[in-house]
C-alpha angles and dihedrals in degrees: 000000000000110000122248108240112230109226111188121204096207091180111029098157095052089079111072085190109102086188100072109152115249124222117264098219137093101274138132110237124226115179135166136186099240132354117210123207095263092048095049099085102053092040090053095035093087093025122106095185127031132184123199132170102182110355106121109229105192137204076260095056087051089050093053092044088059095043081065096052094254124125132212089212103191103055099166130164085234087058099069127084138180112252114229108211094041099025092229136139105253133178124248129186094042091180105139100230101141118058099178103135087232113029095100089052096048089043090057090047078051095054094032083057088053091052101043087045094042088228127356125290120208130185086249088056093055098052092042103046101020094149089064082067102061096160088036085117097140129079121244132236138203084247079059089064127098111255095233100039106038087201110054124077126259100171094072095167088069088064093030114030089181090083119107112255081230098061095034077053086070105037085055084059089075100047129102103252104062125087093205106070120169112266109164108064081206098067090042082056092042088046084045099059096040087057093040104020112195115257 
């Protein structure tokens, strides 16, 4: 007996189209015509597949997604768009592919390392554009390496001493060389909003 997938609509209403194409797979079919932030999580919680146009799902939907033991499972910098009515980052392709416990957790080091970093900066970057680094006046390590991609920079402060040894405080928590990597999305997200509390 082969299992249903659950695709979830969060923001019907948001598509004006009444011809949307319908998987053709085996699934049971959950939509609504809007999904509010506090409704985001249970509605989530059964589905394998959700589709979403505007509904804003956060860093603290994520949270509460792996408090309950589900993963995103594709967290990429190319999966994140600005949301037009609230002006907010939100994530897009929200397929599961990935259930490494911490997969979700290492990919958003990953993308909080590209924005910090305003792009990602690699060893072969350095020693080809060396003039784009002017403060860049230290040597790297190994221990300055992201844990996930060997090559590219964690320690961002070493390229870019303006940033704030703070910040530079929670990037370093996804090099190589700690031995206290994050491991709960939900205390990222708590050392996040102590450093950029929410207005």
């Amino acid at each position: 007996m082969s299992v249903k997938e659950r695709v979830v609509f969060l923001d019907r209403a948001a598509f004006t189209s009444d011809d949307l194409p319908v998987p053709n797979f085996d699934h049971n079919w959950s939509e609504y015509p809007e999904t509010g932030a506090a409704d985001v999580v249970p509605r989530l919680f059964w589905a394998t597949t959700a589709i979403t146009h505007s509904c804003p799902i956060d860093a603290e939907a994520i949270a509460q997604l792996h408090q309950k033991g589900l993963q995103h499972g594709d967290i990429r910098a190319d999966h994140i768009i600005l949301h037009n009515q609230s002006n907010a980052y939100v994530w897009i392709d929200f397929d599961y592919v990935i259930t490494h416990p911490h997969y979700d957790l290492f990919s958003l080091g990953n993308i909080l390392l590209q924005a910090a970093g305003k792009g990602r900066h690699s060893i072969h970057d350095i020693r080809q554009q060396l003039q784009k680094y002017p403060d860049f006046k230290d040597t790297l390590t190994s221990d300055d390496m992201s844990l996930i991609f060997a090559h590219r920079v964690a320690n961002l402060r070493k390229l870019f001493p303006y940033l704030s040894a703070d910040l530079n405080e929670i990037l370093m928590r996804f090099s190589a060389g700690r031995t206290d990597p994050y491991r709960d999305l939900g205390i990222l997200i708590s050392d996040l909003q102590s450093l950029f509390p929410k207005n």
